[in-house]
Biopython code that builds the backbone (N, CA, C, O; Angstrom):
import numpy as np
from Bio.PDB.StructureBuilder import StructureBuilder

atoms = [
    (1, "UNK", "N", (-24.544, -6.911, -36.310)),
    (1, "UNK", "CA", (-23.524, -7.265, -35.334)),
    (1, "UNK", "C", (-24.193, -7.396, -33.964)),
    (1, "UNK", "O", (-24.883, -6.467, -33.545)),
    (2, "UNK", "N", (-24.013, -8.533, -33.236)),
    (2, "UNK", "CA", (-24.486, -8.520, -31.889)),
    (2, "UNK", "C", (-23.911, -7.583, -30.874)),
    (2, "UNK", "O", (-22.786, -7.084, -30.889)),
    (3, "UNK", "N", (-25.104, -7.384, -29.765)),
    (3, "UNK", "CA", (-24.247, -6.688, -28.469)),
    (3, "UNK", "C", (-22.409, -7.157, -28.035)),
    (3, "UNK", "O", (-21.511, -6.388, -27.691)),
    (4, "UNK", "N", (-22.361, -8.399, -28.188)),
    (4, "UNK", "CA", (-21.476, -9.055, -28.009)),
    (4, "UNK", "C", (-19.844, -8.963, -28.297)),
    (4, "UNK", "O", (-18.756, -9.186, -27.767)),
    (5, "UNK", "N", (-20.634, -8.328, -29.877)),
    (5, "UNK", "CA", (-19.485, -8.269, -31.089)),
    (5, "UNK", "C", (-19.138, -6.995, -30.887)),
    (5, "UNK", "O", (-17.924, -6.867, -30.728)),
    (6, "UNK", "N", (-19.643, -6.187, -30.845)),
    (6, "UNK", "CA", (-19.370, -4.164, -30.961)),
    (6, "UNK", "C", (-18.862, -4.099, -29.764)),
    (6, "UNK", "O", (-18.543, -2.915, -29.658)),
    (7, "UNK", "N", (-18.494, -4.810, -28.468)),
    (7, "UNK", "CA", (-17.789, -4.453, -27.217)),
    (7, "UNK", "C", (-16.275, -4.603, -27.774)),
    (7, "UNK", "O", (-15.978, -5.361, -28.697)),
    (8, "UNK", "N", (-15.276, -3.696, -27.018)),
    (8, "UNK", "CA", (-14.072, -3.650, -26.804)),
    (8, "UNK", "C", (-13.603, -3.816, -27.998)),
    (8, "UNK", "O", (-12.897, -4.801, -28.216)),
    (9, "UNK", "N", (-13.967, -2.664, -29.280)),
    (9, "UNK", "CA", (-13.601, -2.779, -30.723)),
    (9, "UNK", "C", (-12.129, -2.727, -30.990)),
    (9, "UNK", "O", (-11.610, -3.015, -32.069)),
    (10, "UNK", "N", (-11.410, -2.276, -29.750)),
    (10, "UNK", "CA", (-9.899, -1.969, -29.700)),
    (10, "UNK", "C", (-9.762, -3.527, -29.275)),
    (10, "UNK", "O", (-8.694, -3.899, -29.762)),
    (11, "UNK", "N", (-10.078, -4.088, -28.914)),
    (11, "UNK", "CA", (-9.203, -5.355, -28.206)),
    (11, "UNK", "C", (-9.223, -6.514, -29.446)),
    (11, "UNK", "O", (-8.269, -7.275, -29.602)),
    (12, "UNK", "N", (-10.545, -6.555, -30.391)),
    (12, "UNK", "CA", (-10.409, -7.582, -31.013)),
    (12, "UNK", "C", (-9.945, -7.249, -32.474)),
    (12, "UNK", "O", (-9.970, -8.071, -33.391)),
    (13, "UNK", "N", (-9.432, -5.690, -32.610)),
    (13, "UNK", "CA", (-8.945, -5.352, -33.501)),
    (13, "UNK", "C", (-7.222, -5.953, -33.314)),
    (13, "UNK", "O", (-6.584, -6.574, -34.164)),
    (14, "UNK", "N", (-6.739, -5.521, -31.876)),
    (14, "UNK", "CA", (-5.557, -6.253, -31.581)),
    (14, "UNK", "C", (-5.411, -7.676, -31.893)),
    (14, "UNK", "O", (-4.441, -8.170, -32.467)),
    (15, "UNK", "N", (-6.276, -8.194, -31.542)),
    (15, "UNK", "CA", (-6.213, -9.858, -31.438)),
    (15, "UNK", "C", (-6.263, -9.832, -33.050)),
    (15, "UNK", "O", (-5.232, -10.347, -33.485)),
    (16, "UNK", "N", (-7.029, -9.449, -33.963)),
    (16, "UNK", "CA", (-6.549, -9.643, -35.866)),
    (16, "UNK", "C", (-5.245, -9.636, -35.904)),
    (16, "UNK", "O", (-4.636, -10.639, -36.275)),
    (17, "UNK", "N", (-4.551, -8.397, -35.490)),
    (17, "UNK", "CA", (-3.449, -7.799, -35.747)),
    (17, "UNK", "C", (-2.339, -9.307, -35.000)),
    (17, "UNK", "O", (-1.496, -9.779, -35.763)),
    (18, "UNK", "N", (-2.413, -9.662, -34.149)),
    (18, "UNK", "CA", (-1.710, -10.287, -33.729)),
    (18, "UNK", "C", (-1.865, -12.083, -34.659)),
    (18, "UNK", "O", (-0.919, -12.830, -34.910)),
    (19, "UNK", "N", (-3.280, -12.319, -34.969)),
    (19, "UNK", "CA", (-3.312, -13.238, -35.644)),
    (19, "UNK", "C", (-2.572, -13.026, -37.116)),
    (19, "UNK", "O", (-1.894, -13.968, -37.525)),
    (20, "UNK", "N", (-2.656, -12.042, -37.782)),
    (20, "UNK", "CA", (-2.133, -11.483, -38.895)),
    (20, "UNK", "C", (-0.728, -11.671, -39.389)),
    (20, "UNK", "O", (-0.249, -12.058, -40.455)),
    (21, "UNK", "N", (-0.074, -11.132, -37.873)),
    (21, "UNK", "CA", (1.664, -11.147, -37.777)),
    (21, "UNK", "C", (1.706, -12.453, -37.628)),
    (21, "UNK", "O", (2.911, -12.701, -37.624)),
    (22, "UNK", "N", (1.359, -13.047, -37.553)),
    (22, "UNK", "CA", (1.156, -14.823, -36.997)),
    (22, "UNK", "C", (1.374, -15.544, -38.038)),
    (22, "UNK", "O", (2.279, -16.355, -38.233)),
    (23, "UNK", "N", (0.110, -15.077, -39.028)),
    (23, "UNK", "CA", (0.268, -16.257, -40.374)),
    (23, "UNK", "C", (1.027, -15.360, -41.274)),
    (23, "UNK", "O", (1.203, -15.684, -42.449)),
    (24, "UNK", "N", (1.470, -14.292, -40.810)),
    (24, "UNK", "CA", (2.139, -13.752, -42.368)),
    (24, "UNK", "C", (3.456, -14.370, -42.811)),
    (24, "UNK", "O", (3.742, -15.128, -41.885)),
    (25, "UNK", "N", (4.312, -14.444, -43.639)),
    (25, "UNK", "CA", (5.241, -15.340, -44.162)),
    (25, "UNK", "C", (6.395, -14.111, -43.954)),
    (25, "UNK", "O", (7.494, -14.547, -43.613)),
    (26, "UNK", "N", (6.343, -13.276, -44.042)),
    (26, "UNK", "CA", (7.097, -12.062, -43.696)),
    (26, "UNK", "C", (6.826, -10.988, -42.459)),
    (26, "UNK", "O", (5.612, -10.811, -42.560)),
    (27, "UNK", "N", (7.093, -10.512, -41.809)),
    (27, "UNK", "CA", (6.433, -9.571, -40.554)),
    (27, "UNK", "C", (6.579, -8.009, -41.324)),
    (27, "UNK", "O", (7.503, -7.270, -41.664)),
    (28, "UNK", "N", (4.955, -7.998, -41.374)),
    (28, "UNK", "CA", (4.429, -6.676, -41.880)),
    (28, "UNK", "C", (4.796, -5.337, -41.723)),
    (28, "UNK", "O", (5.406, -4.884, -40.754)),
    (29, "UNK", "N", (4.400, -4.703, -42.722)),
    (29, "UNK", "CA", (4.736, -2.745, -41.864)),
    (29, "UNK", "C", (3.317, -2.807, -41.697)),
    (29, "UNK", "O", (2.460, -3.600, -42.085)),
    (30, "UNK", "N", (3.292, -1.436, -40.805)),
    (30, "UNK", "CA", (1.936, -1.049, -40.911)),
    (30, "UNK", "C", (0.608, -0.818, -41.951)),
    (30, "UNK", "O", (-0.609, -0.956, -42.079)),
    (31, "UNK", "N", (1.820, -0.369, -42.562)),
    (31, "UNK", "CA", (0.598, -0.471, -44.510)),
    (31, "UNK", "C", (-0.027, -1.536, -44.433)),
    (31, "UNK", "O", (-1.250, -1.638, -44.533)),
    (32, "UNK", "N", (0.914, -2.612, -44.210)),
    (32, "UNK", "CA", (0.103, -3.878, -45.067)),
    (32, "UNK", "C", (-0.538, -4.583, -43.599)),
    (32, "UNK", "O", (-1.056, -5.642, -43.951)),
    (33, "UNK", "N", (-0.664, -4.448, -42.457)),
    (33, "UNK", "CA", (-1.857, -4.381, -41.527)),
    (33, "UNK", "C", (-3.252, -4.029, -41.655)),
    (33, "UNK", "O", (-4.270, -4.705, -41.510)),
    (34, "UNK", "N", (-2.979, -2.235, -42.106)),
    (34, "UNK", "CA", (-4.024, -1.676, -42.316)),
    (34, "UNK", "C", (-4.586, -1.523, -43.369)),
    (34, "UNK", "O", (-5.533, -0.736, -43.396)),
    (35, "UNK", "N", (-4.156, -2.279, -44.676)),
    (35, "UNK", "CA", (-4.654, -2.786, -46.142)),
    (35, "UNK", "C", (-4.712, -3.537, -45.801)),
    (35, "UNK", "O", (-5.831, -3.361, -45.319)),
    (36, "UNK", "N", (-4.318, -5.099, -45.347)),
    (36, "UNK", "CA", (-5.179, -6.576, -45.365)),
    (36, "UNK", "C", (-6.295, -6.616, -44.110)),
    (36, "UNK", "O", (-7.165, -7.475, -43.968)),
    (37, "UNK", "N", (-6.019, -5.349, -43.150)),
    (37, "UNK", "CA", (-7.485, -5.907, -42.532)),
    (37, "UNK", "C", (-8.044, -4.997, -42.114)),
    (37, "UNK", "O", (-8.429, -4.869, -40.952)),
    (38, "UNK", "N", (-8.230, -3.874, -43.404)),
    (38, "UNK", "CA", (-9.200, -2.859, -43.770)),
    (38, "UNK", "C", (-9.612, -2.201, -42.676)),
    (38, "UNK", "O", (-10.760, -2.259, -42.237)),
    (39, "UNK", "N", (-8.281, -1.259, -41.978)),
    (39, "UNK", "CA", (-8.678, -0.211, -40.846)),
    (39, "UNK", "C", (-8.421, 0.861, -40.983)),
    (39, "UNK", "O", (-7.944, 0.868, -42.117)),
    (40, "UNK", "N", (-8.381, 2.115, -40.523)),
    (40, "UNK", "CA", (-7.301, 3.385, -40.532)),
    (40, "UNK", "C", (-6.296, 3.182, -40.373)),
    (40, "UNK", "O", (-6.028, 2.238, -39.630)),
    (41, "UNK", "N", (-5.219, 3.953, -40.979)),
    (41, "UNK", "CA", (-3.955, 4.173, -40.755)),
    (41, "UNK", "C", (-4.000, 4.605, -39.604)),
    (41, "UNK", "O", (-2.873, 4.304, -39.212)),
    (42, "UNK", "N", (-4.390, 4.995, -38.946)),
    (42, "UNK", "CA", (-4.070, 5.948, -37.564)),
    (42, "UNK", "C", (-4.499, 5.087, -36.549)),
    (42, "UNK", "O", (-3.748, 4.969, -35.581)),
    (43, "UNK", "N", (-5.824, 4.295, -36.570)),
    (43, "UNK", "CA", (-5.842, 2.988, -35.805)),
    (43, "UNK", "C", (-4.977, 2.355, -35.611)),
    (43, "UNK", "O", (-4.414, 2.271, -34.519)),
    (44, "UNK", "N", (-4.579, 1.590, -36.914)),
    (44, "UNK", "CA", (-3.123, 0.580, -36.756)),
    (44, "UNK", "C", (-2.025, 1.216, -36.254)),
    (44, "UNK", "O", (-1.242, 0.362, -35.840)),
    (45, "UNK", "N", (-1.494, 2.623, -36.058)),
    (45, "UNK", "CA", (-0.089, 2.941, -35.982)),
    (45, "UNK", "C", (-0.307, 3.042, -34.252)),
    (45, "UNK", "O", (0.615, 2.839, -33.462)),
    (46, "UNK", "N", (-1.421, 3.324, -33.929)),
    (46, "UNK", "CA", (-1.659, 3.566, -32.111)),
    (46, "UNK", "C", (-1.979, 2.584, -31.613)),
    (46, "UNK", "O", (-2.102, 2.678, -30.392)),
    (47, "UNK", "N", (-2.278, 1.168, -32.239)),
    (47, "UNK", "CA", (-2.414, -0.043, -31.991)),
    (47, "UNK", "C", (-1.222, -0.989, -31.468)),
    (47, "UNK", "O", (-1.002, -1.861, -30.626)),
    (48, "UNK", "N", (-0.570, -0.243, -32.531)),
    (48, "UNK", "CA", (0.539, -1.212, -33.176)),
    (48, "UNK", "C", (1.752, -0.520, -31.832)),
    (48, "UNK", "O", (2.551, -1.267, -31.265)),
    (49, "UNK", "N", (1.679, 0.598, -31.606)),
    (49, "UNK", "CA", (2.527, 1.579, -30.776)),
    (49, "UNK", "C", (1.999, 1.042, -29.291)),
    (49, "UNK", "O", (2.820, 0.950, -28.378)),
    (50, "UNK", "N", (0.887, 0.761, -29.121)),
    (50, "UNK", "CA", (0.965, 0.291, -27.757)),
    (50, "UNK", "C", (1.248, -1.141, -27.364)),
    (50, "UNK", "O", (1.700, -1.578, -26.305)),
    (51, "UNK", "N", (0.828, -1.848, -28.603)),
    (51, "UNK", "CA", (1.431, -3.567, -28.621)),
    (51, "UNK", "C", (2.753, -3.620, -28.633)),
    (51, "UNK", "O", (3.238, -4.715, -28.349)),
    (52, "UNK", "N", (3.458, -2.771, -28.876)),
    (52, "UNK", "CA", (5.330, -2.976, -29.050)),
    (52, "UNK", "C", (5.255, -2.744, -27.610)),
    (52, "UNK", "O", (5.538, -3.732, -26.932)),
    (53, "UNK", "N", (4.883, -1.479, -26.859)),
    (53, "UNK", "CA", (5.221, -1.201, -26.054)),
    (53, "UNK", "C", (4.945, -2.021, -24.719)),
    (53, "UNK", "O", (5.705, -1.863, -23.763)),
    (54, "UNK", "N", (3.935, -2.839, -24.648)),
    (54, "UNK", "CA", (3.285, -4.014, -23.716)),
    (54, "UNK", "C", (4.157, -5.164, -24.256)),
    (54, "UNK", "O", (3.896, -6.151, -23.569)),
    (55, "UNK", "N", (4.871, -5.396, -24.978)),
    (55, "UNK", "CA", (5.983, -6.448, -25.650)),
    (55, "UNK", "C", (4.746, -7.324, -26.463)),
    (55, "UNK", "O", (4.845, -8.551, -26.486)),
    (56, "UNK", "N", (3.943, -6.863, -26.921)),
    (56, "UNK", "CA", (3.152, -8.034, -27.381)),
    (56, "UNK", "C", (3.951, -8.355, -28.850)),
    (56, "UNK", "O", (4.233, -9.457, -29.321)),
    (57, "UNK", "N", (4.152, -7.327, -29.270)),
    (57, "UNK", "CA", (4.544, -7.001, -30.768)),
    (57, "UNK", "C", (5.793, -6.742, -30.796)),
    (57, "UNK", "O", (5.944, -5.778, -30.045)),
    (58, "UNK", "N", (7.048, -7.128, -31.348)),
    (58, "UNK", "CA", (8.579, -6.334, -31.941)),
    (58, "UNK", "C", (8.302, -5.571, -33.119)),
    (58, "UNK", "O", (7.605, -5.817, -34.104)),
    (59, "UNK", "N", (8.996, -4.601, -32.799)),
    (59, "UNK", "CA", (9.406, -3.668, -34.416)),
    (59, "UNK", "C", (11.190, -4.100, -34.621)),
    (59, "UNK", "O", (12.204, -4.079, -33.923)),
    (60, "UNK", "N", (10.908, -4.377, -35.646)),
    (60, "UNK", "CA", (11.709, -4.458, -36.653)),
    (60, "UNK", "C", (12.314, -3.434, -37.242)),
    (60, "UNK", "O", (11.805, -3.451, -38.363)),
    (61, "UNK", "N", (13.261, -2.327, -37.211)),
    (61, "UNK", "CA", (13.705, -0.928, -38.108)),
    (61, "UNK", "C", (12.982, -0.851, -39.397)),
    (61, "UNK", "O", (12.018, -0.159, -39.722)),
    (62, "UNK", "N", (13.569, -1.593, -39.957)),
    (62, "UNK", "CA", (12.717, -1.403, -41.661)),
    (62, "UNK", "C", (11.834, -3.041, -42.194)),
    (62, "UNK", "O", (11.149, -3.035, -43.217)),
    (63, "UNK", "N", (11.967, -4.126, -41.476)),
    (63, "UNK", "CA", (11.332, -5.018, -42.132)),
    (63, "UNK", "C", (9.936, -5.750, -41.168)),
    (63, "UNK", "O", (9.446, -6.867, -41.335)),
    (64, "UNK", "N", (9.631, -4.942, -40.387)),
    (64, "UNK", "CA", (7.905, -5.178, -40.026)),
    (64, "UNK", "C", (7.685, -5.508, -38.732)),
    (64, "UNK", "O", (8.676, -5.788, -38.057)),
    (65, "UNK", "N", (6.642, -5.540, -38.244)),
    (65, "UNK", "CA", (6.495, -6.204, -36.740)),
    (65, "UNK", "C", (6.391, -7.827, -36.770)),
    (65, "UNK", "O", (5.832, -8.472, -37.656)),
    (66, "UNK", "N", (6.859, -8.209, -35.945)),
    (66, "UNK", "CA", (6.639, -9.646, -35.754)),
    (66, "UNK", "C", (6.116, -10.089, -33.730)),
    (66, "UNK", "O", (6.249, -9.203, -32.885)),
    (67, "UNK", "N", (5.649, -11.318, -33.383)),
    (67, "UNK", "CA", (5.345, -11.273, -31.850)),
    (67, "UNK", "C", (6.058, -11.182, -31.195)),
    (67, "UNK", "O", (7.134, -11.654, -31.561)),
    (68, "UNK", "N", (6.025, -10.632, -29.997)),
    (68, "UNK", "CA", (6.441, -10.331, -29.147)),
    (68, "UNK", "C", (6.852, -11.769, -27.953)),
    (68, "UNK", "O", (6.392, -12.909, -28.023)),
    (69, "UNK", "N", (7.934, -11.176, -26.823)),
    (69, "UNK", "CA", (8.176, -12.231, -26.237)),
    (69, "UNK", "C", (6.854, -11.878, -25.169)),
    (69, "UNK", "O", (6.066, -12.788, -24.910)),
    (70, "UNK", "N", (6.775, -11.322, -24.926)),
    (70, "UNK", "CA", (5.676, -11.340, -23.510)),
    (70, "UNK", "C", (4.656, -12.472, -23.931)),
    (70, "UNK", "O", (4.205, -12.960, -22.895)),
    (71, "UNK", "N", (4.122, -13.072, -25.038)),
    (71, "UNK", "CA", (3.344, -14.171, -25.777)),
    (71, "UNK", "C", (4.066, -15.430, -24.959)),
    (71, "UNK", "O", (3.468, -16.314, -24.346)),
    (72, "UNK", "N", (5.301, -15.304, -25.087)),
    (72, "UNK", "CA", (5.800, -16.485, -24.915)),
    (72, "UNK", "C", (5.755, -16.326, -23.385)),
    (72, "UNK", "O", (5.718, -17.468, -22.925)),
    (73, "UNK", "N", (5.747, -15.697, -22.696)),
    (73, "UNK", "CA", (6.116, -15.482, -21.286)),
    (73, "UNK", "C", (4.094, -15.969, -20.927)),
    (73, "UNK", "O", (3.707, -16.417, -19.848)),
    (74, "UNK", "N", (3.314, -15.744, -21.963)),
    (74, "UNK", "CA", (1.798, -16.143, -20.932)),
    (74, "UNK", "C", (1.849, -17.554, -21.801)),
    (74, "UNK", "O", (0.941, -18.198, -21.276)),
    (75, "UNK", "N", (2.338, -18.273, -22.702)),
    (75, "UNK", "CA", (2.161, -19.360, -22.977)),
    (75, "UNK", "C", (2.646, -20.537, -22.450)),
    (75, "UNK", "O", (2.035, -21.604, -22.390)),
    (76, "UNK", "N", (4.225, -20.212, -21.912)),
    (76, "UNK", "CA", (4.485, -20.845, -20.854)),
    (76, "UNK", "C", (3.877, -20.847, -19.802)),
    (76, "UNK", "O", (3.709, -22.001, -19.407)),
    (77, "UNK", "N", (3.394, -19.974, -19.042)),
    (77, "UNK", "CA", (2.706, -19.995, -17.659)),
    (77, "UNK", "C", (0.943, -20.890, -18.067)),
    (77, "UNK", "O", (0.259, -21.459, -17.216)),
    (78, "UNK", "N", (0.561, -20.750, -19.675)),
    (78, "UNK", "CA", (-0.512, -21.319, -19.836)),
    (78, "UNK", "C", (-0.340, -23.483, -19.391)),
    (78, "UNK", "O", (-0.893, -24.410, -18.799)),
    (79, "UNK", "N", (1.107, -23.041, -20.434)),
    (79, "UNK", "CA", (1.426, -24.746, -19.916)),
    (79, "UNK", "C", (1.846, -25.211, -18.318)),
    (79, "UNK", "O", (1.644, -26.315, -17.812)),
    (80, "UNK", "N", (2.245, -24.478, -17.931)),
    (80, "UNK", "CA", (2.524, -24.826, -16.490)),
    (80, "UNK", "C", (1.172, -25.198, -15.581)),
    (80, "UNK", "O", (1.045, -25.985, -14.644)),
    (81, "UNK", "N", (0.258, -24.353, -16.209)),
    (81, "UNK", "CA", (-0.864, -24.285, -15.297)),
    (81, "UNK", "C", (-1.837, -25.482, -15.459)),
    (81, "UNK", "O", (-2.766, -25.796, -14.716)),
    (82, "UNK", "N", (-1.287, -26.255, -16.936)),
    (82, "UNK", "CA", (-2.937, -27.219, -17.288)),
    (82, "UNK", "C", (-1.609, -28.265, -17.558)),
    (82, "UNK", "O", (-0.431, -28.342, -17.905)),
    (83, "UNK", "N", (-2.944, -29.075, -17.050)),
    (83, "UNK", "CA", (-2.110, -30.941, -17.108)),
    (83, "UNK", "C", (-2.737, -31.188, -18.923)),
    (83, "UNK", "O", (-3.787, -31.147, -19.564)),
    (84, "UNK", "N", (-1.212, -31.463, -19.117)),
    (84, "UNK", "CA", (-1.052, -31.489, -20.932)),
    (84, "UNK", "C", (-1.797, -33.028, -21.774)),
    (84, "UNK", "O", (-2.199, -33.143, -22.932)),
    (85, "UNK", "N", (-1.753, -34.119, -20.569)),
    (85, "UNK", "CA", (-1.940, -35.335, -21.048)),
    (85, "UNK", "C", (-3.534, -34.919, -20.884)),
    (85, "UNK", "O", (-4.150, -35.470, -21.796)),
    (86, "UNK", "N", (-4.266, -34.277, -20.190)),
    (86, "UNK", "CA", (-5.690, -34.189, -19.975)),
    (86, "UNK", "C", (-6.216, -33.320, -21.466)),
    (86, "UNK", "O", (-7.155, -33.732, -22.147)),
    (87, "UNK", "N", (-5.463, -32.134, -21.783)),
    (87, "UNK", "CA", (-5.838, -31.074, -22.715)),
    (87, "UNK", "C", (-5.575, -32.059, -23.811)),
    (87, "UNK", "O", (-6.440, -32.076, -24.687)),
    (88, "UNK", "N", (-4.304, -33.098, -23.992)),
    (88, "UNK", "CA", (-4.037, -33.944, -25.640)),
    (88, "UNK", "C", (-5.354, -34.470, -25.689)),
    (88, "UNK", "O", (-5.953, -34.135, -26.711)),
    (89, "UNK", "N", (-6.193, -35.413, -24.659)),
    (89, "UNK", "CA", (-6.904, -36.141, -24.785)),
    (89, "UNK", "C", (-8.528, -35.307, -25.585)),
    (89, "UNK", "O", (-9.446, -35.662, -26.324)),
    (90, "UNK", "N", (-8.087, -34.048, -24.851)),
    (90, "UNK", "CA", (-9.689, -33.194, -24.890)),
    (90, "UNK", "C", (-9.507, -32.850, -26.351)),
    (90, "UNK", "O", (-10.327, -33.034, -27.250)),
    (91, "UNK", "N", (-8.354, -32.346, -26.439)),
    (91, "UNK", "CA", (-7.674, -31.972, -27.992)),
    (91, "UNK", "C", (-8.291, -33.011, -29.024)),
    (91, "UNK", "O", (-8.874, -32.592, -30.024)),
    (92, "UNK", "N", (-8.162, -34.335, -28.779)),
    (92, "UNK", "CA", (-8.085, -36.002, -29.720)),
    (92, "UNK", "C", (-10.160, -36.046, -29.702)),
    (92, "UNK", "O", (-10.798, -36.369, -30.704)),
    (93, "UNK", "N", (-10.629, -35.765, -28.755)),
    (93, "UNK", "CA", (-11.895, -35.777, -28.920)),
    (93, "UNK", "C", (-12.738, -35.040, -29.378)),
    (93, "UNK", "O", (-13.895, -35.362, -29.647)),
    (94, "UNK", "N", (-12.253, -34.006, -29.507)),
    (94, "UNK", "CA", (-13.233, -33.363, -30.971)),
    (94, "UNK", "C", (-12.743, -33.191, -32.123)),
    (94, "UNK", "O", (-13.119, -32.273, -32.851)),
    (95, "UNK", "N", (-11.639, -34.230, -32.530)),
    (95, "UNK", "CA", (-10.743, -33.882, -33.743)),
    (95, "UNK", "C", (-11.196, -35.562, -34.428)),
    (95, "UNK", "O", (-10.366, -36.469, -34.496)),
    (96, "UNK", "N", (-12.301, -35.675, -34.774)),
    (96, "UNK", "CA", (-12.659, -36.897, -35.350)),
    (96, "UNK", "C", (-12.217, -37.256, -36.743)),
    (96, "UNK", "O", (-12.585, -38.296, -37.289)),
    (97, "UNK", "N", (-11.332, -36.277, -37.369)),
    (97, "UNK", "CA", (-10.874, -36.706, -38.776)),
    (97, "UNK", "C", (-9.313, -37.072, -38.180)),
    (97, "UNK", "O", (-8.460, -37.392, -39.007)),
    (98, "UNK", "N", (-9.077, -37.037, -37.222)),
    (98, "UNK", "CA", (-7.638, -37.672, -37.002)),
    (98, "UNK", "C", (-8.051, -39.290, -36.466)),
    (98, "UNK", "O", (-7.122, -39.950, -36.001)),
    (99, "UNK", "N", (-9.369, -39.896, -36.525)),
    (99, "UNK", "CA", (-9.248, -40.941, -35.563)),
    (99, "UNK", "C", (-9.010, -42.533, -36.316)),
    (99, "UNK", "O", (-9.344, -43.633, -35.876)),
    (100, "UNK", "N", (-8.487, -42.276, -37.273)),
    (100, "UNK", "CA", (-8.168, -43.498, -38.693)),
    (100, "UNK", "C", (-6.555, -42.923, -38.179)),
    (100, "UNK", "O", (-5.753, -43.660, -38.752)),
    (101, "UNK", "N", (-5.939, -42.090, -37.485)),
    (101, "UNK", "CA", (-4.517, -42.114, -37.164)),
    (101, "UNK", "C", (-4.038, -42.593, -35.746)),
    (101, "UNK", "O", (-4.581, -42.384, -34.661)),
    (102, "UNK", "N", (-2.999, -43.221, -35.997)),
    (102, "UNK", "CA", (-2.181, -43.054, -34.355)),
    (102, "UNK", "C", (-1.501, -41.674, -33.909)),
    (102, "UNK", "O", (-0.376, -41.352, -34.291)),
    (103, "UNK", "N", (-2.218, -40.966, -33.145)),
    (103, "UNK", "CA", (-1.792, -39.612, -32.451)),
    (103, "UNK", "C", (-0.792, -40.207, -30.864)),
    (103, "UNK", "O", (-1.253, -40.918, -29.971)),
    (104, "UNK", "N", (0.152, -39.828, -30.915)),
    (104, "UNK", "CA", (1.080, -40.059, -29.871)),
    (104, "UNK", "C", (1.538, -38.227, -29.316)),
    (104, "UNK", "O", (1.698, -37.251, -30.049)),
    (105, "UNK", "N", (1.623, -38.291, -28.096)),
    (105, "UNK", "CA", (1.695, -37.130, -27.233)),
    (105, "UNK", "C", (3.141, -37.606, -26.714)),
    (105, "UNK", "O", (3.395, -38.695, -26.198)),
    (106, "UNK", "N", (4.301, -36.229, -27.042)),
    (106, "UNK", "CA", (5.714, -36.676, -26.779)),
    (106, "UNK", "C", (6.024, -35.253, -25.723)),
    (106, "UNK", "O", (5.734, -34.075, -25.933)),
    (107, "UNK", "N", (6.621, -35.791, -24.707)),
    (107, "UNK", "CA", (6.871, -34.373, -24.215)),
    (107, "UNK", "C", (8.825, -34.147, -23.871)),
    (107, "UNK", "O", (9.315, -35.231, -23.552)),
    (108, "UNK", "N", (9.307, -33.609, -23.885)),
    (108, "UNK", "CA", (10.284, -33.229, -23.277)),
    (108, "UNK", "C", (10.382, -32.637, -21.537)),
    (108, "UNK", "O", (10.159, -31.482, -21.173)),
    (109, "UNK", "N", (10.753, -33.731, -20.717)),
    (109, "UNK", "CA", (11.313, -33.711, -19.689)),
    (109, "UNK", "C", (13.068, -33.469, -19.362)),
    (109, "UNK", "O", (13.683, -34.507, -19.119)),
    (110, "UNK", "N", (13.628, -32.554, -19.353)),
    (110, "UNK", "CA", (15.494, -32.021, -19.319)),
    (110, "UNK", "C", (15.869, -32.220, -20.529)),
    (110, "UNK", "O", (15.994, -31.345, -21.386)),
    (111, "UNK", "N", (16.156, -33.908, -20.715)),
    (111, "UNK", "CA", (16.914, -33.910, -21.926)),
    (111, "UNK", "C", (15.736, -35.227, -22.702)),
    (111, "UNK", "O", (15.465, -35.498, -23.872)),
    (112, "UNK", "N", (15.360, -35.690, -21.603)),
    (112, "UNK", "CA", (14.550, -36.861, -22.103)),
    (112, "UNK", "C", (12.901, -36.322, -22.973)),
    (112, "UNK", "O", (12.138, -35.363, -23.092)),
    (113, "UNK", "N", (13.138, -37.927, -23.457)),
    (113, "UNK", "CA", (11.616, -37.195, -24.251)),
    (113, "UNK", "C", (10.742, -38.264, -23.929)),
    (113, "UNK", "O", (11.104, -39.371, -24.326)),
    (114, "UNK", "N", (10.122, -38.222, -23.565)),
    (114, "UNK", "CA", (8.677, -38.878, -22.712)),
    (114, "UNK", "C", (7.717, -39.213, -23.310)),
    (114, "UNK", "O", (6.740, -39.659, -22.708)),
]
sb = StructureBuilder()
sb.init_structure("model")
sb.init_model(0)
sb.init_chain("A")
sb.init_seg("    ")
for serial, (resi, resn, name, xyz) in enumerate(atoms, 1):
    if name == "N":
        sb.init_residue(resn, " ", resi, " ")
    sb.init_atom(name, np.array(xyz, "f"), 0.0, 1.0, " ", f" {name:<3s}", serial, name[0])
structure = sb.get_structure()
């Protein structure tokens, strides 16, 4: 493992966890966190306890965590901040198996769609 990799073992353990709840088809308990991406139980539950609590993460009573709104609150401010027609284009240029397609960029302006 590089110097690189062994820094801030708590942060990119979060970032799994959050990719995890992401692709799962159901929003997990903790079990099945800390069985699909082979940590302590006691890791995941103090992980998982401070991500609810920063809103990264919702708990669910009995059927699992799923993301949190605070995600949505830095993803909006991500779009506000970057010109979208510049990022589609940067997006279209390293995506060379789309270039046998017509890619069209649609945005919603109020009600209109652009």
């Amino acid at each position: 493992m590089s110097k690189s990799q062994d820094t801030v073992p708590a942060l990119r353990r979060a970032v799994r966890i959050l990719d995890m709840v992401k692709a799962s088809s159901r929003p997990p308990l903790a079990a099945d966190v800390a069985r699909q991406l082979d940590l302590p139980r006691s890791t995941v539950h103090g992980l998982l306890a401070v991500m609810v609590e920063l809103g990264l993460l919702e708990k669910n009573a009995s059927q699992g965590y799923r993301l949190g709104t605070r995600l949505l609150d830095w993803a909006g401010d991500v779009t506000e901040k970057r010109d979208l027609v510049t990022e589609f284009y940067h997006v279209l240029e390293n995506r060379a198996d789309l270039d046998a397609f017509t890619v069209t960029l649609t945005m919603l302006e109020g009600a209109e769609v652009v």
